[in-house]
ZAZA-53487 format. One record per residue (C-alpha): residue number from 1; residue in one letter; chain; x, y, z. Coordinates in pm, 1 decimal. Layout:
! ZAZA-53487
<k: NUM; r: A; c: A; x: X; y: Y; z: Z>
...
***
This chain:
! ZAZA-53487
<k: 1; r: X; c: A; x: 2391.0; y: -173.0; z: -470.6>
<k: 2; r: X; c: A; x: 2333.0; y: -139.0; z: -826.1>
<k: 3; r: X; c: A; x: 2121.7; y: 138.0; z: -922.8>
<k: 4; r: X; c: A; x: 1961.3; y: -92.9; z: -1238.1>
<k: 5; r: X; c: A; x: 1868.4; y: -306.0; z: -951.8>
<k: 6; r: X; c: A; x: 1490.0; y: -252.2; z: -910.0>
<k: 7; r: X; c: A; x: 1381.0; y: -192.9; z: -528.5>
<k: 8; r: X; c: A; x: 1036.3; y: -195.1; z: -346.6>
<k: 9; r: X; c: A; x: 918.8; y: -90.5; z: -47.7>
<k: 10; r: X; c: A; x: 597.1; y: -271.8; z: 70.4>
<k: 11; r: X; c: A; x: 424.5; y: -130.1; z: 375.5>
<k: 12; r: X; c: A; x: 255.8; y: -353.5; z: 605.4>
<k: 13; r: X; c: A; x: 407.2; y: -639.4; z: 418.2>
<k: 14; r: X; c: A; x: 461.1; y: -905.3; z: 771.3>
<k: 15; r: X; c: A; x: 170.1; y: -1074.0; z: 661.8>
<k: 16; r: X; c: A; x: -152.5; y: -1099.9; z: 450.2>
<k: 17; r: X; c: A; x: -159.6; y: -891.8; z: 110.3>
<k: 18; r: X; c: A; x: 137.7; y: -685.1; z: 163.9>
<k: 19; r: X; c: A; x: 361.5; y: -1025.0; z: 230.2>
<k: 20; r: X; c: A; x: 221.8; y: -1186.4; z: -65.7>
<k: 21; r: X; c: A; x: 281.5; y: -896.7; z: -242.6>
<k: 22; r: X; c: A; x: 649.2; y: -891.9; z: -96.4>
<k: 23; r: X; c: A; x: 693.2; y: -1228.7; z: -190.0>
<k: 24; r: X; c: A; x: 586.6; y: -1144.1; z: -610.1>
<k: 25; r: X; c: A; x: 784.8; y: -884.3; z: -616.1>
<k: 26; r: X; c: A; x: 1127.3; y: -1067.0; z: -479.5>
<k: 27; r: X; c: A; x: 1030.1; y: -1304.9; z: -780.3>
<k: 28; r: X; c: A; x: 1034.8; y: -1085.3; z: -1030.3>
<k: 29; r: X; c: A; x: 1410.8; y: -988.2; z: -905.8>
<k: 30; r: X; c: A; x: 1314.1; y: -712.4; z: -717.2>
<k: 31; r: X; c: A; x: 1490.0; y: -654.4; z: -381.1>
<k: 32; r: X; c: A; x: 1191.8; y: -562.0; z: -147.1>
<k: 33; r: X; c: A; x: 1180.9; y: -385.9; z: 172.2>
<k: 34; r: X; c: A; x: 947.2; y: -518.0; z: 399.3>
<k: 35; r: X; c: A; x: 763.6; y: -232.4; z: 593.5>
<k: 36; r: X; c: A; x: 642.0; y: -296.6; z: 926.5>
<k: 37; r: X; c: A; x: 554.5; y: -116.2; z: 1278.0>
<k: 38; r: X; c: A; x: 642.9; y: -519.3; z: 1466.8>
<k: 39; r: X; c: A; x: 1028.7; y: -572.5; z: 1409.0>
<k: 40; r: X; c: A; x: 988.8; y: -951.0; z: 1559.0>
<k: 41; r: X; c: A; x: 706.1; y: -1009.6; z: 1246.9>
<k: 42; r: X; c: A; x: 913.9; y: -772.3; z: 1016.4>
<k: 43; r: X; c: A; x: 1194.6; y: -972.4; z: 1038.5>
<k: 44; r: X; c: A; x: 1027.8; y: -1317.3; z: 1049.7>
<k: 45; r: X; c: A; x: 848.6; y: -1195.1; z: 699.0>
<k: 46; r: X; c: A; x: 1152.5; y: -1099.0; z: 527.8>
<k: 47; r: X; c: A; x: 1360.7; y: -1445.5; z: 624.6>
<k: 48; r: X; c: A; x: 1089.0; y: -1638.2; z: 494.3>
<k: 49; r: X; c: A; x: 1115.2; y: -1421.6; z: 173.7>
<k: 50; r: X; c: A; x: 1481.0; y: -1492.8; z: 184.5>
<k: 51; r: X; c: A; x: 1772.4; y: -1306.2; z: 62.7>
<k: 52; r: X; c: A; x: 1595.8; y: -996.5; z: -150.4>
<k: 53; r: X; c: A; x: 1391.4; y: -919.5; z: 110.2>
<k: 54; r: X; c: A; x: 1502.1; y: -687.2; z: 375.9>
<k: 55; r: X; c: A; x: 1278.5; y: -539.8; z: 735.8>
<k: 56; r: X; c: A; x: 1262.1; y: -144.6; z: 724.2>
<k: 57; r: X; c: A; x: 1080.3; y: -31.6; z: 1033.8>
<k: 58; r: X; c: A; x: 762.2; y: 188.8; z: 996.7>
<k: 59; r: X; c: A; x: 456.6; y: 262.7; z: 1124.4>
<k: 60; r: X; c: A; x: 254.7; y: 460.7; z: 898.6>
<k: 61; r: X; c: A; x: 45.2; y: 595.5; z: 1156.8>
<k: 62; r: X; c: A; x: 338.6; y: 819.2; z: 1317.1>
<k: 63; r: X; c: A; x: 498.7; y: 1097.0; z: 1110.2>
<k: 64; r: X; c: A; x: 843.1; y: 1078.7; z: 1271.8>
<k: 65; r: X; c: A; x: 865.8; y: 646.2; z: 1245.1>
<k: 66; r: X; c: A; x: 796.3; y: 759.6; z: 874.3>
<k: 67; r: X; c: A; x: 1058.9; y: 1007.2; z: 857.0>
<k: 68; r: X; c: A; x: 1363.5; y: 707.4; z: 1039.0>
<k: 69; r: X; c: A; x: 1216.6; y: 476.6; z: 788.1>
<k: 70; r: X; c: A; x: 1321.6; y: 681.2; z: 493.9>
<k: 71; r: X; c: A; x: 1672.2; y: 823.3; z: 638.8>
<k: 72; r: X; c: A; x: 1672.4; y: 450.5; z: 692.1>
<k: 73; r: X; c: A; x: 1604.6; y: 312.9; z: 335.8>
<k: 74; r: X; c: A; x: 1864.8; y: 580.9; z: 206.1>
<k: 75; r: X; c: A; x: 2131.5; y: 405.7; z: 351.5>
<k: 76; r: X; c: A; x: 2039.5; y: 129.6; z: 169.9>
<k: 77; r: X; c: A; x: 1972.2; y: 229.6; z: -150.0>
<k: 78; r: X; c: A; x: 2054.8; y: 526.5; z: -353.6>
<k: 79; r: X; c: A; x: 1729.9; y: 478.6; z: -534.9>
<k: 80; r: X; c: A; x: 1357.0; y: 346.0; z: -497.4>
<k: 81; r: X; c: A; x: 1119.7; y: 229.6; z: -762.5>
<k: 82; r: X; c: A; x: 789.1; y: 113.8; z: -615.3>
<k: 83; r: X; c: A; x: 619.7; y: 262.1; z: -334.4>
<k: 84; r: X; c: A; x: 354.6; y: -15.2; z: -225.3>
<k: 85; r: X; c: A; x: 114.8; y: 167.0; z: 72.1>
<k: 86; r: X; c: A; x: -63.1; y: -157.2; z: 196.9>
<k: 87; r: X; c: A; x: -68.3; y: -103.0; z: 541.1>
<k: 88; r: X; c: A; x: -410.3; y: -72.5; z: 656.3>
<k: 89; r: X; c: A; x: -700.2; y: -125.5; z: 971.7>
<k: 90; r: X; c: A; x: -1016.9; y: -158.7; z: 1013.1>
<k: 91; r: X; c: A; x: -1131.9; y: -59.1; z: 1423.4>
<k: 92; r: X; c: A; x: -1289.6; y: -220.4; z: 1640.2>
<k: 93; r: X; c: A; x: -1675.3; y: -132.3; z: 1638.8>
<k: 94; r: X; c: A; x: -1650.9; y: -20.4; z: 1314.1>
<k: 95; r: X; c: A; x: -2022.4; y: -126.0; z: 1220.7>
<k: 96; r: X; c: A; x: -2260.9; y: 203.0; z: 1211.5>
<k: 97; r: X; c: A; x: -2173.7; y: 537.7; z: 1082.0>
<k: 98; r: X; c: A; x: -2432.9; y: 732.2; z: 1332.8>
<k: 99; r: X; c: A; x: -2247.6; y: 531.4; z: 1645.9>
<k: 100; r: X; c: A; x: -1877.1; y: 640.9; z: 1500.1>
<k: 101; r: X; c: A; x: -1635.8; y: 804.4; z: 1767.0>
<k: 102; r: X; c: A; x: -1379.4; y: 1063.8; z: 1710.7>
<k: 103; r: X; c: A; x: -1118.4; y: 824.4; z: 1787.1>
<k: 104; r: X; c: A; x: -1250.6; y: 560.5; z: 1536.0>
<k: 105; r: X; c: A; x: -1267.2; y: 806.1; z: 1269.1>
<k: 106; r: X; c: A; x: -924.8; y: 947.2; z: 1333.7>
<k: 107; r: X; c: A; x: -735.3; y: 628.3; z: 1392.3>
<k: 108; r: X; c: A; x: -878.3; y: 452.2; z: 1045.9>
<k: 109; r: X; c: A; x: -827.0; y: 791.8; z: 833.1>
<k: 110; r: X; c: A; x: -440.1; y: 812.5; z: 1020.4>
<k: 111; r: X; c: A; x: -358.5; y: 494.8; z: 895.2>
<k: 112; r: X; c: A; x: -568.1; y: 445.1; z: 552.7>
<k: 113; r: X; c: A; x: -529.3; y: 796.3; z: 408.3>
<k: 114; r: X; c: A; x: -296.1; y: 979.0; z: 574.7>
<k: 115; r: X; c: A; x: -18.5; y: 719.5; z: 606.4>
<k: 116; r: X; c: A; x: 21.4; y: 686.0; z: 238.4>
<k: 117; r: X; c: A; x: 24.6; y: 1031.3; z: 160.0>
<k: 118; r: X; c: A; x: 282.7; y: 1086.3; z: 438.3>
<k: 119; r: X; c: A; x: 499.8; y: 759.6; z: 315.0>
<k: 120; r: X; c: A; x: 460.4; y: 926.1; z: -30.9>
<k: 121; r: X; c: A; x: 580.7; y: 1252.8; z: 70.0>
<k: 122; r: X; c: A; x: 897.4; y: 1155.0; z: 216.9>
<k: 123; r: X; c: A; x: 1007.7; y: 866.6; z: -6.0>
<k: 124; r: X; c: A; x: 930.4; y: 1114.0; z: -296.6>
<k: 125; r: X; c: A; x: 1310.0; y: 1221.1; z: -328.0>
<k: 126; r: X; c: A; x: 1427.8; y: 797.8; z: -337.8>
<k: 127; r: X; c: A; x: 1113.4; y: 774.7; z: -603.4>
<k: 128; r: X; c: A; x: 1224.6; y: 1096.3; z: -802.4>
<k: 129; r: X; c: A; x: 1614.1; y: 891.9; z: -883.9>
<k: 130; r: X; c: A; x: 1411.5; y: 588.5; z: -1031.9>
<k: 131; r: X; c: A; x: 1359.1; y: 605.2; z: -1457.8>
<k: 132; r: X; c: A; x: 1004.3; y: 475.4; z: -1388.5>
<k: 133; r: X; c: A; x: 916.0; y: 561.1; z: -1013.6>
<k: 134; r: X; c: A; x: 548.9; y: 374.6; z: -932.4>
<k: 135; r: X; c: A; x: 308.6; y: 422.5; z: -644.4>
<k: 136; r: X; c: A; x: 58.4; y: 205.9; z: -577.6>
<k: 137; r: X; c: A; x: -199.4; y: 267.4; z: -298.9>
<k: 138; r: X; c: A; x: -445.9; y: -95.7; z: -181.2>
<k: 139; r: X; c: A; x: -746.3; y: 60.4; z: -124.7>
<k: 140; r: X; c: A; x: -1096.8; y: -112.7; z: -174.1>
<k: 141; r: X; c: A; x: -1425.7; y: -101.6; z: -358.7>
<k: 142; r: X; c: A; x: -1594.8; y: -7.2; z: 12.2>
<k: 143; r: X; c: A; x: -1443.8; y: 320.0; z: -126.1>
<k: 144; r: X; c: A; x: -1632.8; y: 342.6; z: -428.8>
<k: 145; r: X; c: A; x: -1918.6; y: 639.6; z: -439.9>
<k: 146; r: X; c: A; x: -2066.2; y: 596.3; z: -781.5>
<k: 147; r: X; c: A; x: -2317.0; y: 318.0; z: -662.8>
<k: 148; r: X; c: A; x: -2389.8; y: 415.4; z: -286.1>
<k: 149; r: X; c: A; x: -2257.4; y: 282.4; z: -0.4>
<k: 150; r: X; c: A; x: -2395.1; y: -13.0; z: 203.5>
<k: 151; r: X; c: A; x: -2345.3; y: 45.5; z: 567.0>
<k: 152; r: X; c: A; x: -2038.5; y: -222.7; z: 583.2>
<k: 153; r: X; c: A; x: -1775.1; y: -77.4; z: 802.4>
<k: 154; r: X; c: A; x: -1818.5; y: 310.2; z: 729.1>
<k: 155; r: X; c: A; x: -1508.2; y: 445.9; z: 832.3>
<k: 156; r: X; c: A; x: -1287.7; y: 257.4; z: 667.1>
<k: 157; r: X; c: A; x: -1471.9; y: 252.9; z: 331.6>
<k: 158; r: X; c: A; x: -1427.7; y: 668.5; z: 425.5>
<k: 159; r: X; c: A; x: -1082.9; y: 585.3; z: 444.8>
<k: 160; r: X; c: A; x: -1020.3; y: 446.2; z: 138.7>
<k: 161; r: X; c: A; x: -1255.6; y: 692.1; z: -26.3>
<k: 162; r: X; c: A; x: -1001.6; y: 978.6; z: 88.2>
<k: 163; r: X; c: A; x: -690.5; y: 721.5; z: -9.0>
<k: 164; r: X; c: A; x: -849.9; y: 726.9; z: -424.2>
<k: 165; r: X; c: A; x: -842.2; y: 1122.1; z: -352.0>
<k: 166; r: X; c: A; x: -467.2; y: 1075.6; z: -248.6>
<k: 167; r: X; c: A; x: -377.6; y: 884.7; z: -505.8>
<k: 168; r: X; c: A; x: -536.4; y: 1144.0; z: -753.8>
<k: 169; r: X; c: A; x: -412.9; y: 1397.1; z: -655.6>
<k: 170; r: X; c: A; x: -34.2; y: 1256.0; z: -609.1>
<k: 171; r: X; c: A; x: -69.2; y: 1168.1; z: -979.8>
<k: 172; r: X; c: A; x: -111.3; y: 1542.5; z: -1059.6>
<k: 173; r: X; c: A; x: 150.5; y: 1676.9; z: -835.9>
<k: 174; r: X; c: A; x: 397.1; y: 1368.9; z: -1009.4>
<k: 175; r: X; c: A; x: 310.6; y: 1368.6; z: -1360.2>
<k: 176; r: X; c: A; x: 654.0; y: 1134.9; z: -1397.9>
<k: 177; r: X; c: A; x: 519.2; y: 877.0; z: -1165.0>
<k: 178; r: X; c: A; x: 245.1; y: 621.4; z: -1194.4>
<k: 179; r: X; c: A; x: 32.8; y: 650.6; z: -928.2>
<k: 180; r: X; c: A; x: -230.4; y: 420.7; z: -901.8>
<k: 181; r: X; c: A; x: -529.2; y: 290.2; z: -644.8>
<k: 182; r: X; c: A; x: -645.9; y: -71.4; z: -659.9>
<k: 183; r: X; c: A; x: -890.8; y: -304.0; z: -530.2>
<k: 184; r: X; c: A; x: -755.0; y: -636.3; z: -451.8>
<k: 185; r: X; c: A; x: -1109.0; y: -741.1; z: -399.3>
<k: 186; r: X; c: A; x: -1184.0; y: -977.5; z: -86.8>
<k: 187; r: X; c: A; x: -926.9; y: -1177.6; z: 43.4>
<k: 188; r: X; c: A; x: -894.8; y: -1429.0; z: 278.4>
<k: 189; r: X; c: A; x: -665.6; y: -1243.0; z: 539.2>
<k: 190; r: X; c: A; x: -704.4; y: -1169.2; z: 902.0>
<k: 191; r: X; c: A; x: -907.2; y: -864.4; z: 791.6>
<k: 192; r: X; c: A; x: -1040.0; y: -1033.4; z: 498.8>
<k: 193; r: X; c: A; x: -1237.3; y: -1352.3; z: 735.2>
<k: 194; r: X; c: A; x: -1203.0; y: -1706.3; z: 636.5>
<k: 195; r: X; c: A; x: -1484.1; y: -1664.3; z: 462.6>
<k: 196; r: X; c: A; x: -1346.6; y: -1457.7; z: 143.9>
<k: 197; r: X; c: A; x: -1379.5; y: -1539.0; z: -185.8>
<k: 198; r: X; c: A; x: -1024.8; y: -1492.2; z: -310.1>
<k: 199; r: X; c: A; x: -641.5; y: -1606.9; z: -176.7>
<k: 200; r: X; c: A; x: -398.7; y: -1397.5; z: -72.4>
<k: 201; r: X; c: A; x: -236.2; y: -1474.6; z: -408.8>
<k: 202; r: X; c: A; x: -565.1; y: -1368.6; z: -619.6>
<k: 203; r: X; c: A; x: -583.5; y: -1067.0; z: -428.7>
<k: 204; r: X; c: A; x: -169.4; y: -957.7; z: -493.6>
<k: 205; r: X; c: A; x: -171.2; y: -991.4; z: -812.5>
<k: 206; r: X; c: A; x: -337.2; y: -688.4; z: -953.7>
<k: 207; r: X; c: A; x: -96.3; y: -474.9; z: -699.9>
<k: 208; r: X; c: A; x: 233.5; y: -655.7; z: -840.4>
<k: 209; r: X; c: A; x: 127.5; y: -585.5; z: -1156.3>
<k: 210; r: X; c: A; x: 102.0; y: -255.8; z: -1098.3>
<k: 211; r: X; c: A; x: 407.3; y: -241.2; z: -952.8>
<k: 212; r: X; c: A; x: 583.7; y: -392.2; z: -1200.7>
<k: 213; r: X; c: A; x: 422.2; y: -364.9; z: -1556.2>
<k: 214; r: X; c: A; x: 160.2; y: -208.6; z: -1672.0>
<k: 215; r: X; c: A; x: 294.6; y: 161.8; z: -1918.7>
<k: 216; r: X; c: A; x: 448.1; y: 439.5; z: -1712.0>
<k: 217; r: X; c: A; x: 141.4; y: 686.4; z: -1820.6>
<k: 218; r: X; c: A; x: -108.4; y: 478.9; z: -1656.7>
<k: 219; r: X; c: A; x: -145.0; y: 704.4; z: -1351.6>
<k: 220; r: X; c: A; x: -436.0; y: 827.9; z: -1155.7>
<k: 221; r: X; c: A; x: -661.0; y: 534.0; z: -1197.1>
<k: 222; r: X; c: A; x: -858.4; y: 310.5; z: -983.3>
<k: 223; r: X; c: A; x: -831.1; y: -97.1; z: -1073.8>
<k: 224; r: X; c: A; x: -960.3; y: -421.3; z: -962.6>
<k: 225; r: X; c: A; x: -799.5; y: -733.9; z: -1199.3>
<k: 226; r: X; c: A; x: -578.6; y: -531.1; z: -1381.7>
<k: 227; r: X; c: A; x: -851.1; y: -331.1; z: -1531.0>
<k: 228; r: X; c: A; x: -975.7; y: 38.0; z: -1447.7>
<k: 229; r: X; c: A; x: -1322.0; y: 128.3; z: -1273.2>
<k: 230; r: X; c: A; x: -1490.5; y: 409.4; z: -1207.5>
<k: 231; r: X; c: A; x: -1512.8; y: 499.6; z: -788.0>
***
């Protein structure tokens, strides 16, 4: 595989955002991973994608399936470019931050804000080989703090409070990366509800952008629509 070949890894990409994202991305000539925890989906996502899109196994929620999925991508590729960290949950009963368990609390921050770091951290070395190695985390305006919350499913807005902290924080420890949080507003996914204002299309294209576009020193910023806001 040619190293000027640019490769992606998009996590939770069998469906919703992260496929639509997938899908850009194979557009735009890159060859695109297609992270998931479900093989059967994983697979299913990356035929329809077609021939630059290949499954990588990984659930971000478990440190070891994170550690096979990059041992796993390095016999791939001798390189990685984008690191996409889409994969994301809301829990069930999920409605009132003074009725949150434990188990809520730990299961959404595991997967939200803890996944991506860990997915950072150990596809940092594939990253590092890339001239222009990008990160981009999907997080969400429930994370935003500068205006207040409003009770809508606490814990996850928690999570992806803690996921803008990630990102900054990655974007000091990698001043050569990009490292970016964005909002793709709300979609119309199985998290998103029928309901949402925006398609699965409106609400990838901010990310592939990211991914694939904007200047290299652009790191450490939060954006919805290609444009930065405060959180």
């Amino acid at each position: 595989m040619a190293k000027s070949e640019k490769i992606a890894l998009v996590t939770g990409a069998n469906k919703g955002i992260g496929f639509e994202v997938a899908r850009q991305l194979a557009q735009k000539g890159f060859r695109v991973f297609i992270g998931a925890r479900n093989e059967k989906a994983g697979r299913t996502a990356a035929q329809k994608i077609g021939p630059r899109a290949k499954f990588l196994k990984i659930d971000v929620s478990d440190p070891l399936s994170i550690r096979d999925a990059a041992t796993e991508l390095a016999k791939a590729t001798d390189h990685l470019d984008v690191l996409v960290n889409n994969a994301g949950i809301i829990v069930e009963g999920d409605d009132a931050i003074l009725k949150t368990t434990p188990e809520q609390f730990e299961t959404t921050l595991r997967t939200n804000a803890l996944g991506p770091l860990l997915v950072a951290q150990a596809f940092q070395p594939m990253l590092a080989k890339s001239s222009a190695p990008r990160i981009v985390n999907v997080s969400s305006s429930g994370g935003q703090l500068h205006n207040g919350a409003d009770s809508w499913s606490p814990v996850y807005c928690i999570s992806k409070t803690a996921l803008n902290g990630v990102t900054s924080q990655l974007a000091a420890a990698l001043p050569k990366f990009a490292v970016n949080s964005v909002c793709p507003g709300w979609v119309r996914t199985d998290m998103g509800g029928a309901n949402a204002t925006r398609s699965v299309e409106e609400g990838a294209d901010g990310i592939v952008w990211l991914a694939a576009e904007p200047p290299q020193n652009l790191t450490g910023k939060f954006l919805q629509d290609r444009k930065v806001i405060p959180w």
